[in-house]
Each structure stands twice: as structure tokens, then as C-alpha cells.
C-alpha positions in Angstrom: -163.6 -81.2 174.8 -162.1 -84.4 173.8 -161.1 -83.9 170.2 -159.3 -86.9 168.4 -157.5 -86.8 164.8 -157.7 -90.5 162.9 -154.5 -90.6 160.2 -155.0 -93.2 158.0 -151.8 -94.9 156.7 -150.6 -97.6 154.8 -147.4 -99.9 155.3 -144.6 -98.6 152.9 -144.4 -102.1 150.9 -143.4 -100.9 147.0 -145.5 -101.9 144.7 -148.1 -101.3 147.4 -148.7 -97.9 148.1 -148.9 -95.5 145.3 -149.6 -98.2 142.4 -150.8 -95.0 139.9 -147.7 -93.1 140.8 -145.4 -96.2 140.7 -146.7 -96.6 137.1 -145.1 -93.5 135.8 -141.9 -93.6 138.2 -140.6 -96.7 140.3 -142.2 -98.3 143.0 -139.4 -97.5 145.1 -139.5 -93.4 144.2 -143.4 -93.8 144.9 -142.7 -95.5 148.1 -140.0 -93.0 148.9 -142.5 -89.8 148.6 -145.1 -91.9 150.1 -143.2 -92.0 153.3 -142.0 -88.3 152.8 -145.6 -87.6 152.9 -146.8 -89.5 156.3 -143.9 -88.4 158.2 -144.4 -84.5 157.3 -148.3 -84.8 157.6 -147.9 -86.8 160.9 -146.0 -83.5 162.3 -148.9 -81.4 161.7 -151.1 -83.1 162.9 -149.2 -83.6 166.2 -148.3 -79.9 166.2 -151.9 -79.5 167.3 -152.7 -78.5 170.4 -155.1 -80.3 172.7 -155.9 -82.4 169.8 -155.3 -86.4 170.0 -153.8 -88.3 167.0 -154.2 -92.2 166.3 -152.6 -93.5 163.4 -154.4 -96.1 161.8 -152.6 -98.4 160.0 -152.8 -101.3 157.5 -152.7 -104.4 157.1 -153.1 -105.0 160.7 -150.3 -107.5 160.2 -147.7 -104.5 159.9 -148.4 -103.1 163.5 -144.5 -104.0 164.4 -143.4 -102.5 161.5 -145.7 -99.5 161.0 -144.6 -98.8 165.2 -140.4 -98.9 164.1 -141.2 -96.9 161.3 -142.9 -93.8 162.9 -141.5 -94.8 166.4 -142.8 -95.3 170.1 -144.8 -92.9 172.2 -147.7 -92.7 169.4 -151.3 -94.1 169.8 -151.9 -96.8 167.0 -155.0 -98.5 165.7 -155.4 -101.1 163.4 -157.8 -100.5 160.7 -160.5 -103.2 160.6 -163.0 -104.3 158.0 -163.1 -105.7 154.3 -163.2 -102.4 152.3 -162.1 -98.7 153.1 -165.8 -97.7 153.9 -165.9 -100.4 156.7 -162.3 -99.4 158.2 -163.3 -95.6 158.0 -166.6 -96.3 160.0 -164.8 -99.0 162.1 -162.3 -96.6 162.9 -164.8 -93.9 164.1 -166.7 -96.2 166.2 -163.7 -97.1 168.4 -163.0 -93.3 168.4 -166.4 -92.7 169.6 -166.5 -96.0 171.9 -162.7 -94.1 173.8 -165.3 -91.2 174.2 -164.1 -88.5 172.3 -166.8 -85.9 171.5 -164.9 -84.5 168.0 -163.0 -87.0 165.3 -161.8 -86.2 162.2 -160.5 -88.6 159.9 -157.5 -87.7 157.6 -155.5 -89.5 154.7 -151.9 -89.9 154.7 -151.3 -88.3 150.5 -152.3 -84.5 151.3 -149.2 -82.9 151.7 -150.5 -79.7 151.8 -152.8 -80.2 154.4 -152.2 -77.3 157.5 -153.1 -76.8 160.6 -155.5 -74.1 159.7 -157.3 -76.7 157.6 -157.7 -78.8 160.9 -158.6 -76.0 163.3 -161.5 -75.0 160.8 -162.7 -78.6 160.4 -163.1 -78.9 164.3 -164.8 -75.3 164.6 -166.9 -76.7 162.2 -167.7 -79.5 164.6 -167.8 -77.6 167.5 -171.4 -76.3 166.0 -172.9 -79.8 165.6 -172.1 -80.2 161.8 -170.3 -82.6 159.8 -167.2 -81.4 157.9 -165.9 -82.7 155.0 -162.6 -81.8 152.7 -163.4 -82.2 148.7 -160.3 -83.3 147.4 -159.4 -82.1 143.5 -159.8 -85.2 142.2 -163.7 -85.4 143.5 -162.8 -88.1 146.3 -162.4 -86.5 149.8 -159.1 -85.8 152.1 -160.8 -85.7 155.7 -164.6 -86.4 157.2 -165.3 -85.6 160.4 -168.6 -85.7 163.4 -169.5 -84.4 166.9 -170.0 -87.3 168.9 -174.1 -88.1 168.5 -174.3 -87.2 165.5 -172.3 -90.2 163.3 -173.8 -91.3 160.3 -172.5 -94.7 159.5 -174.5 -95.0 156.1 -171.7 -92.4 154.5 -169.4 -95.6 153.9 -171.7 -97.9 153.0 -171.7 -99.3 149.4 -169.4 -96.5 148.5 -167.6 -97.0 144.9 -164.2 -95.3 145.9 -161.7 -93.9 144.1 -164.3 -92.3 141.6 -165.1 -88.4 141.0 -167.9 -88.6 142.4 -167.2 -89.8 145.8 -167.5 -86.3 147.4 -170.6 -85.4 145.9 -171.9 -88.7 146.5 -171.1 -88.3 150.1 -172.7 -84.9 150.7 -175.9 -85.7 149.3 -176.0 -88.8 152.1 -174.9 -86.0 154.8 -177.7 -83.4 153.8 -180.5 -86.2 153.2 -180.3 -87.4 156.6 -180.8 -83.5 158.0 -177.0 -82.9 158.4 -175.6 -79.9 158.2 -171.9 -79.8 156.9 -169.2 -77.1 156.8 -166.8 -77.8 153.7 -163.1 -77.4 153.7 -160.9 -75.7 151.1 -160.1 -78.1 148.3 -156.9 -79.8 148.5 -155.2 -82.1 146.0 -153.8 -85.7 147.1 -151.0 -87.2 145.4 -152.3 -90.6 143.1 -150.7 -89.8 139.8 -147.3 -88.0 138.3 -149.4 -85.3 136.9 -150.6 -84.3 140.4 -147.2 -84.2 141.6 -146.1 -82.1 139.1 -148.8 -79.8 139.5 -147.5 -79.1 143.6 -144.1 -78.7 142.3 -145.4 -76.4 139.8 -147.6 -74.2 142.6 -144.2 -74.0 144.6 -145.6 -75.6 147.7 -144.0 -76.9 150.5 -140.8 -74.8 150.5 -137.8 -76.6 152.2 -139.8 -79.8 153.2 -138.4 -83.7 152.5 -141.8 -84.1 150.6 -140.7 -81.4 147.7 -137.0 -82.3 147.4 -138.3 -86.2 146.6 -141.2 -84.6 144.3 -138.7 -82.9 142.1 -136.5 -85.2 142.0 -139.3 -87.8 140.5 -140.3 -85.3 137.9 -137.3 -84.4 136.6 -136.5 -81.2 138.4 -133.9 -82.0 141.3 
């Protein structure tokens, strides 16, 4: 079974990743934990056996500088399209078109994602559904298909970055006749509050990711 991990990333410009964080710290601290973030995800997700990652990056003008920053012997794709609905369907299409069977797409601001959250998303697709990880903040952390059964038409027209992205996103999976396994909830990282709230649950003991998070709320 070809099974194939999409990581989403952004080029560490401050002042361009993390905006809502950047507003209640600097854009350098919110650059800083950004990076603490990919790096420390990125290693879970190539912890997995069997399991093929591509990091996707943007702009696609930063593919030199996305390559010296996470280094050589990786798989990279460009994203490509207008919005993040068309770079998240673009993205599974070339996925698909490489032939992998299973692909799950992930963001790059879920610290706490594990490896147990992956191996459950592709169980889920190993019996034909569609998975999909509700993140706290009613967006979504990771979508995935079996190859065949893609449904393009969950990115289209999408208003991002609201609360009611996941539930608008289920109710276009189960109206076309899919069924879908749903992940634990996990929180991403957008605003100071959220961060304080994983330094608060104790999470991610000894990591790079929770000394820089303490440190921006006052606590290191």
C-alpha cells in the first residue's frame, strides 16, 4: 500500500507566518516557535514507518530556501493555486497522479499532533473512508482519501479560517455518500491564548517547541 503524508508549510518570513500570534508577541518570537513547530512535527511524521512525506511549501518562490532550511534528502512540492482550497486539492491531485493509494494532508501549527493520530487516520482509510481532524478552533488539522474516492468539491468556495470550516466540510463529505472516520481534536497554534493553553496542559515535555512557548508567555 502506497501511503503518502502531505505537510503543509510556510517560508519562515516574520511578519509572515503567525500574523495573530505576532500581534501579541514579535514577529520574530512568532517566527521562532513557528519553525520550532515544523521541525518537531516534520520528525513525526518521518518517524513513520512505510509512510511517504512531501513537504509542501510556499510561495513556490522559496523552494531554495525552504530546501536549506529543513535540508536535502526530503521530497518537496510546491504548493500551487490562488487560495488554500486550490493548493490543498492541487496538492492531492499530484499525490494521487505519483499513484499513492492513501494521502493525508497535515498543517505545519499542531504541535501536539502524534504518531498515533496518523496511524488512526490511515486505518481509517484503509476501510474506504475519508478522515478528517477537527481542530479546537472549528477549522481542521489533517484531511485525508483512499485513492478513488477524492472529493475535490471539499475545497471549493471554502471561507477559511472560520469556526465553521469543519462542520462545513463534513456536511460536503457525508452529502456526497462518504463515510468519514474523525480524529481526536487537537488545537493549532494562531493566537497567544492558544499557546498558553498547551503550556498550561504541560504538553510536549522536553521539546524545542515548549521551551520557545514559555518563554513567549512569560514563563521561561
Amino acid at each position: 500500500m502506497n501511503r503518502c503524508i502531505l505537510f503543509f508549510v510556510k517560508y519562515p518570513e516574520p511578519g509572515q507566518v503567525k500574523t495573530r500570534l505576532a500581534e501579541s508577541a514579535t514577529a520574530e518570537a512568532a517566527r521562532d516557535l513557528y519553525k520550532a513547530f515544523v521541525e518537531e512535527e516534520l520528525a513525526v511524521l518521518e518517524g513513520m514507518e512505510g509512510i511517504d512525506v512531501m513537504v509542501c511549501y510556499a510561495p513556490e518562490t522559496h523552494g531554495r530556501e525552504i530546501a536549506e532550511w529543513l535540508g536535502g534528502g526530503r521530497r518537496y512540492l510546491s504548493q500551487k493555486g490562488m487560495d488554500l482550497g486550490r493548493r490543498m486539492e492541487n496538492g492531492f491531485r499530484e499525490a494521487f497522479f505519483m499513484f499513492y493509494d492513501e494521502v493525508v494532508l497535515v498543517g505545519s501549527d499542531i504541535p501536539e499532533l502524534s504518531a498515533d493520530v496518523i496511524r488512526q487516520a490511515f486505518a481509517g482509510l484503509s476501510t474506504g473512508k475519508a478522515v478528517l481532524g477537527p481542530a479546537r478552533d472549528g477549522g481542521y488539522y489533517l484531511i485525508g482519501f483512499p485513492r478513488g474516492s477524492f472529493i475535490p468539491e471539499v475545497f471549493a468556495d471554502m471561507v477559511w479560517s472560520t469556526e465553521k470550516v469543519f462542520e462545513n466540510t463534513m456536511e460536503r463529505l457525508t452529502s456526497s455518500g462518504m463515510d468519514v472516520e474523525i480524529l481526536p481534536a487537537l488545537a493549532d497554534m494562531d493566537t497567544l491564548d492558544d499557546v498558553r493553553d498547551m503550556v498550561a496542559r504541560g504538553a510536549l515535555q522536553g521539546s524545542r517547541t515548549l521551551e520557545l512557548a514559555r518563554k513567549m508567555v512569560g514563563e521561561g
